[in-house]
C-alpha positions as CSV (number, residue, x, y, z in Angstrom):
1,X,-18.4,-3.0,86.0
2,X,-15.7,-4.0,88.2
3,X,-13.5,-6.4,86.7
4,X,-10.8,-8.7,88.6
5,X,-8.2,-10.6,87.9
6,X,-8.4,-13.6,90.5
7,X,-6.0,-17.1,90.3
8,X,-9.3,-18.2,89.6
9,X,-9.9,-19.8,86.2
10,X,-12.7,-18.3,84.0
11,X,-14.4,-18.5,80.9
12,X,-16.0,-16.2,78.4
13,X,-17.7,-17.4,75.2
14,X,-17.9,-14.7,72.6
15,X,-19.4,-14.6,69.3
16,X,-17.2,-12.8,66.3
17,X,-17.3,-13.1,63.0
18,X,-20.3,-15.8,63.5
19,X,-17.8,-17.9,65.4
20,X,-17.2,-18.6,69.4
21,X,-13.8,-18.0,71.1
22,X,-13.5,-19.0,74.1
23,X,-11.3,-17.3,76.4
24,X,-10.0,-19.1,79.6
25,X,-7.6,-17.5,82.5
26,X,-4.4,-19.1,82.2
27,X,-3.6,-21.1,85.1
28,X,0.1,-20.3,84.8
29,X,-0.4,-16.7,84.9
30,X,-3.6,-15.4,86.9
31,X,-3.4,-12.0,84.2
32,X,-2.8,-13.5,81.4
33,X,-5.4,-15.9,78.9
34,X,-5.7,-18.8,77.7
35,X,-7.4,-19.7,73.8
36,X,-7.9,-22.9,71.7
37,X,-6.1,-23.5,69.1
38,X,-9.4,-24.5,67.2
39,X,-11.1,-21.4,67.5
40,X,-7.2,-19.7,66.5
41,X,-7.9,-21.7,63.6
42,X,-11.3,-21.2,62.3
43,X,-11.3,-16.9,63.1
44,X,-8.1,-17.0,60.8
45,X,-10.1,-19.1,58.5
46,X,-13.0,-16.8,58.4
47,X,-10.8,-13.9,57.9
48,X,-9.1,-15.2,54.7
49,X,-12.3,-17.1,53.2
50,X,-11.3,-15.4,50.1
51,X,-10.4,-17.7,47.2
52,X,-7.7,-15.0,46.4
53,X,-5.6,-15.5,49.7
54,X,-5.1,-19.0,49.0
55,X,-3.8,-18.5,45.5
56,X,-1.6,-15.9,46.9
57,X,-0.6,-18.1,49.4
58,X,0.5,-21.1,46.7
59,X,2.4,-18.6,44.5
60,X,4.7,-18.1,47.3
61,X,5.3,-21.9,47.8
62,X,9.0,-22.8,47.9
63,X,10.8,-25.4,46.4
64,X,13.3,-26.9,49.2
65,X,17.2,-25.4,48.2
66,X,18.2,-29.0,48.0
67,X,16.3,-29.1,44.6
68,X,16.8,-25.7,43.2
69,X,20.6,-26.2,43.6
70,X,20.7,-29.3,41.9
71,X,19.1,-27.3,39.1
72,X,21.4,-27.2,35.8
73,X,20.2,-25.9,32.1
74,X,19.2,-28.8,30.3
75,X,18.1,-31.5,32.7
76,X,15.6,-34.1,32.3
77,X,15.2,-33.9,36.2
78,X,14.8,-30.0,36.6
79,X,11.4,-28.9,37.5
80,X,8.7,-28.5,35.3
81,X,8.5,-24.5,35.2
82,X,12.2,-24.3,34.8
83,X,12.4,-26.7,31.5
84,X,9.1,-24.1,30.5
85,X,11.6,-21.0,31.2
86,X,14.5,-23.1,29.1
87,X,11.6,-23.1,26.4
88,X,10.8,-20.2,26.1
89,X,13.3,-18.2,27.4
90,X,16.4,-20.5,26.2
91,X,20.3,-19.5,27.1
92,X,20.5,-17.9,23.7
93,X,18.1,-15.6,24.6
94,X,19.6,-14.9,28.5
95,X,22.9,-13.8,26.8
96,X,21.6,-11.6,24.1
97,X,20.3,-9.8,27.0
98,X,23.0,-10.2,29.2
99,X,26.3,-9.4,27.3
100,X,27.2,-6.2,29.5
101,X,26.1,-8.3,32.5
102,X,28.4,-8.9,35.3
103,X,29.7,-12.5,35.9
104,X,27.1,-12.8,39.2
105,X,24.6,-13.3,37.0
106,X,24.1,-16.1,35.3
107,X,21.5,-18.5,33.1
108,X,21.8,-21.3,35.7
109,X,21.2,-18.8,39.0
110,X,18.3,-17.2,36.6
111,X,16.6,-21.0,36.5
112,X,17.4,-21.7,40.0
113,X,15.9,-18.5,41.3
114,X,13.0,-19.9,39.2
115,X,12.9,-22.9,40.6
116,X,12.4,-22.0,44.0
117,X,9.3,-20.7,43.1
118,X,7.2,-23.7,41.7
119,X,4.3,-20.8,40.0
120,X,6.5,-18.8,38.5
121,X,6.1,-20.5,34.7
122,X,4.1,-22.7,36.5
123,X,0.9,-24.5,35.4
124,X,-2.6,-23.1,34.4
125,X,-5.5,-25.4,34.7
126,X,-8.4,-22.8,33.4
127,X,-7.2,-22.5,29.4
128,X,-5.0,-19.9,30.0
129,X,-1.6,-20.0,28.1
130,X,1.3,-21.0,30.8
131,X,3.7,-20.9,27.9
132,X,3.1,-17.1,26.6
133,X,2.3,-15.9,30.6
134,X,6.1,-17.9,31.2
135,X,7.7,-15.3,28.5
136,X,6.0,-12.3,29.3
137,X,6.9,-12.3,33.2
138,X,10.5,-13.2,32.1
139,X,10.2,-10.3,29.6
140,X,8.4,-8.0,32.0
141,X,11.4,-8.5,34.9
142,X,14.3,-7.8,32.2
143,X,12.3,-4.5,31.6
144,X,12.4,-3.4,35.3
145,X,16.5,-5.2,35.6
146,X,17.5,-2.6,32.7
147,X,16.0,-0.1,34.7
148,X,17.2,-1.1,38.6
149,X,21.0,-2.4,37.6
150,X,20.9,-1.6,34.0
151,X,24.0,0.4,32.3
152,X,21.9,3.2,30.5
153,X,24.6,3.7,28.1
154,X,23.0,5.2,24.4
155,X,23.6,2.4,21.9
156,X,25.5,5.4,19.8
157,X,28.2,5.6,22.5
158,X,31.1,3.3,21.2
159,X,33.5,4.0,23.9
160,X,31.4,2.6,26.4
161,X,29.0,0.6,24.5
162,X,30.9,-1.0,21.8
163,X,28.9,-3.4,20.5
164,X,26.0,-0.9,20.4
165,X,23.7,-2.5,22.4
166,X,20.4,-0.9,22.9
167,X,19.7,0.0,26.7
168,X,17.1,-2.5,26.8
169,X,19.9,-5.1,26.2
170,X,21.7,-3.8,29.2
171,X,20.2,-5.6,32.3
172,X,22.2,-7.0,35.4
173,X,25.5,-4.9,35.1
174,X,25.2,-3.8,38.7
175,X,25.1,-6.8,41.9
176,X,25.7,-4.6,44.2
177,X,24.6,-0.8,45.0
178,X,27.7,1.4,43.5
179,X,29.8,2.9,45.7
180,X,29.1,-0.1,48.4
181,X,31.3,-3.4,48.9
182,X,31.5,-5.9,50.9
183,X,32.3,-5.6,54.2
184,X,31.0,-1.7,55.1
185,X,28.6,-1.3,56.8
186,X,25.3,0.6,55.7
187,X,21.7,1.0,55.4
188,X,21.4,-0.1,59.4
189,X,18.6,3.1,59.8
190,X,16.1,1.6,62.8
191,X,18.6,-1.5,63.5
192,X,19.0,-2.0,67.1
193,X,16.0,-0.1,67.9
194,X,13.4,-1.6,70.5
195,X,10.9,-2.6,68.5
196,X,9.0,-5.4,66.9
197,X,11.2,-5.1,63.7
198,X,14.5,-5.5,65.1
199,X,12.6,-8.7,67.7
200,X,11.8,-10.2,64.0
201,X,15.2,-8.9,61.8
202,X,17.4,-8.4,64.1
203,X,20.7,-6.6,62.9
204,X,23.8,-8.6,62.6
205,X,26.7,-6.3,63.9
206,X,28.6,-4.5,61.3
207,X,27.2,-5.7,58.3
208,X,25.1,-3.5,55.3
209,X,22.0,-3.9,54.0
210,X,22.6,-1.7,51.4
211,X,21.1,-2.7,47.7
212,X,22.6,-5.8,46.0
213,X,20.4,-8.7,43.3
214,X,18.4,-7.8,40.4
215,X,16.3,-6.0,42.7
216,X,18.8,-4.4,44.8
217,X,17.2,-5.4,48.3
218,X,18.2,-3.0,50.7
219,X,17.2,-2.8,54.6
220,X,17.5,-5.1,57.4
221,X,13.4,-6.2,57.4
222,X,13.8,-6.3,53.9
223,X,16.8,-8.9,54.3
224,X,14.9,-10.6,56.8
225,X,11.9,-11.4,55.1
226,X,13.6,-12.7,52.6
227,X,15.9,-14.6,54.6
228,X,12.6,-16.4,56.1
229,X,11.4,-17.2,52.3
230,X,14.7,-18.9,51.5
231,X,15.7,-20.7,54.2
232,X,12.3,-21.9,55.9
233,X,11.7,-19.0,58.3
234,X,15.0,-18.5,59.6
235,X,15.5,-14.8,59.2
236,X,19.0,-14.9,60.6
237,X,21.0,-16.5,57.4
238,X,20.6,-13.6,55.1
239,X,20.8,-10.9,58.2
240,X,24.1,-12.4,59.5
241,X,25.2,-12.8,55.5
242,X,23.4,-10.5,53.4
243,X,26.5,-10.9,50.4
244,X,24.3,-14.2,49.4
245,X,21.9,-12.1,48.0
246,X,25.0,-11.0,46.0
247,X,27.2,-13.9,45.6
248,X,24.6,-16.9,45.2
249,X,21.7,-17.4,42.7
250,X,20.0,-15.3,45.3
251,X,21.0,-12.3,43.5
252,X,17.7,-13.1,41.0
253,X,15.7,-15.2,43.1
254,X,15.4,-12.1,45.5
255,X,14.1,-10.5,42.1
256,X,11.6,-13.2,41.4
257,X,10.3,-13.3,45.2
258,X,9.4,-9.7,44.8
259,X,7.8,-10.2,41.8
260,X,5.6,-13.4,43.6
261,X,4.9,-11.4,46.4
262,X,1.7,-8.9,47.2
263,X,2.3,-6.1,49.4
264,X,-1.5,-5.1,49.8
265,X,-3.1,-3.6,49.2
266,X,-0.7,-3.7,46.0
267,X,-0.6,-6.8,43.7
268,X,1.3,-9.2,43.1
269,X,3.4,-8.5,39.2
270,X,2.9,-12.1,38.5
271,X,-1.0,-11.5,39.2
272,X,-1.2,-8.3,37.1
273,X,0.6,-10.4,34.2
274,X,-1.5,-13.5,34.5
275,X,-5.1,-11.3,35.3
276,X,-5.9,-13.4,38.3
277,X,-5.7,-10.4,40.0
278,X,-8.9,-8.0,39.4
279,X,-8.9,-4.3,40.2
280,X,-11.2,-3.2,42.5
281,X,-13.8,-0.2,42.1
282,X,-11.8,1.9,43.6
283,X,-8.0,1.3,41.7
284,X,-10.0,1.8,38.6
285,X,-11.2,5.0,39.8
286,X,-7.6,5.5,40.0
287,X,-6.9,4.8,36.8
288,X,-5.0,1.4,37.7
289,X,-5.7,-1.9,35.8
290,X,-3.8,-4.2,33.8
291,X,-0.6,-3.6,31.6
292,X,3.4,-2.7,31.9
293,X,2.5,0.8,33.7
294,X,1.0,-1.1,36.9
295,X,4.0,-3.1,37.5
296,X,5.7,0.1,37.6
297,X,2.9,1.7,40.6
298,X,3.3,-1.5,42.5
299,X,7.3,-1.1,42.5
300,X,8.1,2.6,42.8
301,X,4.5,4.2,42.5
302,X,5.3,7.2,44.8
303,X,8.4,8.3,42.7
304,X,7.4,7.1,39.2
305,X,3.5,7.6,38.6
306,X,1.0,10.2,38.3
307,X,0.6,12.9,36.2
308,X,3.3,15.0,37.5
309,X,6.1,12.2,36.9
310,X,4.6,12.1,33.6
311,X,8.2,13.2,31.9
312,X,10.1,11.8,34.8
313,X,13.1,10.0,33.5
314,X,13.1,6.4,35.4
315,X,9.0,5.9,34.2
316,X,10.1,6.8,30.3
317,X,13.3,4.8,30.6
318,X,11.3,1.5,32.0
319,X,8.5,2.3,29.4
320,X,11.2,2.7,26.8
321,X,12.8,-1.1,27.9
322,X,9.6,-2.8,27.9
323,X,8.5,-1.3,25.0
324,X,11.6,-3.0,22.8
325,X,11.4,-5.9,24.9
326,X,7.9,-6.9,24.3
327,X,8.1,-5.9,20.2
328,X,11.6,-7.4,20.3
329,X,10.3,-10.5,21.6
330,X,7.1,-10.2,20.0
331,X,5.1,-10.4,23.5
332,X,1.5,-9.7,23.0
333,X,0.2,-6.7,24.3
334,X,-3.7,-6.5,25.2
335,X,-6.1,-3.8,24.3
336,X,-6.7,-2.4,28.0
337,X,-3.2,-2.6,28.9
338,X,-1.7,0.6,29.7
339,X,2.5,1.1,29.2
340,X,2.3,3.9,30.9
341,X,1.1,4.9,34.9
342,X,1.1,8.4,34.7
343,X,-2.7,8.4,34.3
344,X,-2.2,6.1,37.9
345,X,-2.4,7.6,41.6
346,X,0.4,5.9,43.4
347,X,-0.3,3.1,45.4
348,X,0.4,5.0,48.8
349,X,-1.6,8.0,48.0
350,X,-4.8,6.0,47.9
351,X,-7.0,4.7,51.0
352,X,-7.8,1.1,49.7
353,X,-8.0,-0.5,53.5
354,X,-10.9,1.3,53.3
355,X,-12.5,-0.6,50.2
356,X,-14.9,-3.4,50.7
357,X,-12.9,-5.1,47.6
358,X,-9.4,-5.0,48.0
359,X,-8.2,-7.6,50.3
360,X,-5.1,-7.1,53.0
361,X,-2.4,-9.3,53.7
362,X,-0.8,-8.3,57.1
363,X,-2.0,-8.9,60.5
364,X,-2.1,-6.4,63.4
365,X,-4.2,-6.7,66.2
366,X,-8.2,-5.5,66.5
367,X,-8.4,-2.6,69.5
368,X,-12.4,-2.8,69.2
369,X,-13.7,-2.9,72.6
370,X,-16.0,-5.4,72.9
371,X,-18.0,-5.0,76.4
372,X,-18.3,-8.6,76.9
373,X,-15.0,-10.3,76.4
374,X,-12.2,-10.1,79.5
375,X,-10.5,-6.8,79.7
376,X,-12.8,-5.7,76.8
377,X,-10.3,-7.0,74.7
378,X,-10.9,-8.1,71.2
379,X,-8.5,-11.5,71.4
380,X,-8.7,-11.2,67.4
381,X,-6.1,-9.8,64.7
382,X,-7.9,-8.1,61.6
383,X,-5.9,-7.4,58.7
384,X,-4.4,-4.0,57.6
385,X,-3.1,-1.9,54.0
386,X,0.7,-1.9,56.2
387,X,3.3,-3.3,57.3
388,X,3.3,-5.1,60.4
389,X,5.2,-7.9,62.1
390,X,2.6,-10.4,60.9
391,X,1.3,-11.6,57.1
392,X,-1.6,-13.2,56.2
393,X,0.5,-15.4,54.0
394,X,2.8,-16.4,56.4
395,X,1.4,-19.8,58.2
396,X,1.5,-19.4,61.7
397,X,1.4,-15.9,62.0
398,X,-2.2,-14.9,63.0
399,X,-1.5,-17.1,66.2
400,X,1.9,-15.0,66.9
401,X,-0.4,-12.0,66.0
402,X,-3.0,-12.9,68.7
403,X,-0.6,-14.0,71.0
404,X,1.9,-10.9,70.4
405,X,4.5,-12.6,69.5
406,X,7.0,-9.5,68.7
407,X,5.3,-7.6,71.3
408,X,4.0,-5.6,68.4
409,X,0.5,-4.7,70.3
410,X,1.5,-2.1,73.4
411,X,-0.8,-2.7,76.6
412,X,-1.5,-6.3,75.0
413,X,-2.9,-9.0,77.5
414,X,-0.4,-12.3,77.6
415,X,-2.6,-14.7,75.4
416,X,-1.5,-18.5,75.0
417,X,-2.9,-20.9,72.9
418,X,-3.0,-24.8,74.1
419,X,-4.6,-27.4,72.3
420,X,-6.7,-28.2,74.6
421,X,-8.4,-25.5,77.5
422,X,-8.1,-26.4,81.1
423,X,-11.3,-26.5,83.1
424,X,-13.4,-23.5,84.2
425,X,-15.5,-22.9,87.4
426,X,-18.8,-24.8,87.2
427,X,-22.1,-22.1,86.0
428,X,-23.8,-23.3,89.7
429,X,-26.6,-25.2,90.5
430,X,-30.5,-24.0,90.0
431,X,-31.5,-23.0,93.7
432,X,-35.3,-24.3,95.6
433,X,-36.0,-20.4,95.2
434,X,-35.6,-19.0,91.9
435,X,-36.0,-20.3,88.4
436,X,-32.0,-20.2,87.5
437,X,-29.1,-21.3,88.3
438,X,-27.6,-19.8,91.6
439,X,-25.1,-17.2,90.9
440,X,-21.4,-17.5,91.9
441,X,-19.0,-14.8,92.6
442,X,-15.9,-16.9,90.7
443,X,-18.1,-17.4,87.8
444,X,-18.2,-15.3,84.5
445,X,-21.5,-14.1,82.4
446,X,-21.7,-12.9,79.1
447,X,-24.8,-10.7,78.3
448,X,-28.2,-12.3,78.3
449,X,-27.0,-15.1,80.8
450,X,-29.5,-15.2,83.4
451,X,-29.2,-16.3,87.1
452,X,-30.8,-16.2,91.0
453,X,-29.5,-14.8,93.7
454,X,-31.6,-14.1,97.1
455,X,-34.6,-15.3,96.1
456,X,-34.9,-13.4,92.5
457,X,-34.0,-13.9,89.2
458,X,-31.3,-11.2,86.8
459,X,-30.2,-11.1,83.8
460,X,-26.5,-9.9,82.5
461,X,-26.4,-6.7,80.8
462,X,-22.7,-7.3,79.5
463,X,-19.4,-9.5,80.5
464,X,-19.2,-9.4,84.0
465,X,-17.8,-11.8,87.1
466,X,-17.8,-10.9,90.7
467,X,-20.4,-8.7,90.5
468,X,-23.2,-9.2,92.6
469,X,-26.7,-9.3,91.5
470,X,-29.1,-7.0,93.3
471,X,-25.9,-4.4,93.9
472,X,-24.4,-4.1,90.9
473,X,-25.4,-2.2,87.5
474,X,-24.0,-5.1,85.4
475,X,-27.5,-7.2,86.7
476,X,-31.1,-6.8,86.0
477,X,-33.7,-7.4,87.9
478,X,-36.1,-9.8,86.4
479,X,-40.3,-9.5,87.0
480,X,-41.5,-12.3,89.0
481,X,-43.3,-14.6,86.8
482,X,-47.1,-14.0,87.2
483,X,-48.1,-18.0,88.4
């Protein structure tokens, strides 16, 4: 098949996934393509039909900053999940917890950083409790905050600890990586690089990205993506000023993002506490389910779980928090919930894209040749178990994915998509001599479309254009019909 690339506009109907796309030449750029928005639409559509991705999706719903910074313990006016947290989770509590904390940390930056996201201590409409599901994700993130900026002094220490607090009671002391300030530069590995990272995060010059929050978010893309969450897709705020995350009730609402957000094929925490997530065949073969242990795989898997970390010091010590959290707070603690993820393969040592059951949240574009579309190129994104510059979450995305946005795809054709498509060559008119339309050189046929040419009919054995019947291998000759 010999195919061109004229000024020419052409069309190829395809069908994928049940669907058509229809791809046009752009009339701006004789190599480059043009697609419908529509058909944009619905192949992103049929690619996340999953109930799931649309809870996912509403988890990470933000509450505008206008809002969450009006936020103040108490209100009438605060949001309905925050006056839930104050509930459960009152002040009283946040500073029996907090008492070797340092001053960035506070109860009114801990609600705000719940506030912004409306489902954390947000609503249940299916009988399940909101109120204990509220208190155990609060519970479940002080375990993990001992652990991540925790002090880790022993409660018999009274130089250091003299009010003998047990290390449970030790969360937040650190808001920024020791041995990092403000102003040093740090953690730039892969900034400036050519590459669809630093196109989306680009590196602000001389500033670190080193760890600071509750969660101690560290690295530029890292920074970036949660930049975009905070500030409605601007990445640049919290690249160009990455001390918010230290200085502002972004310290814990960098925390709380994490624990909203799936990083497939990994949960979401919040999921894992509230069981709307379900293991697939394969996890459970695995030995992941529910309980304190899989919050542990989906944050630090490859360092903290299997059997051989089984005596590893940072799994016991989060164990250890949780474990006189939850009894201290008298958090209720299911049969088939583990503590522990020893008996767990980490999260990265398992192949789970390759699980009919475990869904995928990141975009990357689909090499499958297909033998009938232009270029035998696929024009579709299919989702992936890694990182790439586009989420399934993110609206908007699976366009920037088809349309290379970040110039992620190498050897990509230049893809638009316009509302509506411009005109396409006309298929011909049917001939005196043969039973089909006449075939024209500027025209392209998908497989099975049949024309005449000289007298006698053919049929398309795959995409072609400019190919002529009678000389070409991309035409069959069909039998006269027998009158």
């Amino acid at each position: 098949m010999n195919i061109k690339y004229p000024a020419l506009l052409f069309a190829c109907t395809l069908a994928s996934n049940a669907m058509a796309l229809t791809v046009v030449t752009d009339p701006d750029n004789p190599a480059g393509y043009v697609i419908a928005r529509a058909d944009i639409e619905a192949s992103e559509a049929a690619k996340t039909s999953d109930p799931m991705y649309a809870i996912w999706s509403k988890a990470l719903e933000t509450a505008p900053n206008a809002v969450v910074e009006a936020i103040q313990p108490g209100l009438a006016s605060n949001p309905a999940n925050v006056i839930r947290a104050e509930k459960v989770f009152p002040e009283s509590d946040w500073h029996f917890l907090t008492q070797m904390a340092t001053h960035e940390y506070t109860y009114t930056r801990f609600l705000r950083a719940i506030g912004k996201f409306p489902a954390f201590c947000g609503d249940y409409t299916d009988g399940r409790d909101a109120d204990a599901i509220c208190k155990k994700s609060i519970i479940t993130a002080f375990a993990h905050f001992a652990q991540e900026t925790g002090g880790h002094i022993a409660v018999d220490n009274e130089s250091d600890n003299p009010l003998g607090l047990e290390e449970w009671q030790q969360a937040l002391v650190h808001v920024r990586e020791m041995g990092w300030e403000e102003g040093q530069p740090g953690y730039t590995t892969g900034c400036g690089q050519d590459d669809w990272q630093n196109r989306r995060w680009p590196c602000a010059e001389n500033q670190g990205y080193f760890g600071r929050g509750a969660k101690q978010l560290s690295y530029h893309f890292n920074y970036g993506m949660f930049s975009e969450v905070m500030f409605d897709g601007d990445a640049t705020v919290l690249l160009n000023n990455p001390g918010l995350v230290a200085d502002s009730w972004l310290n814990l609402a960098s925390a709380i993002w994490f624990f909203m957000t799936p990083q497939a094929p990994k949960p979401a925490m919040i999921h894992v506490i509230d069981r709307t997530w379900v293991p697939s065949q394969l996890e459970k073969d695995h030995g992941i389910g529910y309980g304190f242990g899989t919050t542990i795989n989906i944050i630090n898997g490859g360092i903290e779980c299997g059997e051989h970390n089984k005596d590893k010091g940072q799994p016991k010590n989060r164990i250890a928090y949780w474990e006189g959290l939850s009894g201290f707070f008298q958090i209720p603690v299911e049969a088939d919930e583990l503590n522990t993820c020893w008996q767990q393969t980490p999260y990265g040592s398992i192949r789970l894209d390759d699980a009919p059951d475990v869904l995928l949240t990141n975009w990357e574009g689909d090499w499958t040749y297909h033998a009938d579309r232009p270029e035998g190129v696929s024009f579709e994104c299919k989702l992936v178990a890694y990182q790439t510059a586009y989420s399934a979450l993110v609206p908007g995305d699976y366009e920037k994915c088809v349309t290379n946005f970040y110039d992620s795809h190498a050897n990509w054709p230049a893809v638009r998509i316009v509302t509506e498509l411009p005109p396409t060559d006309g298929p011909g008119v049917p001939p005196e001599d043969g039973n089909y339309k006449a075939w024209l050189a500027t025209s392209v046929y998908n497989k099975g479309d049949r024309v005449t040419h000289q007298g006698a009919d053919y049929e398309a054995n795959w995409w072609t254009q400019g190919d002529e019947p009678g000389l070409s291998e991309a035409w069959t000759l069909l039998p006269t019909p027998v009158l």
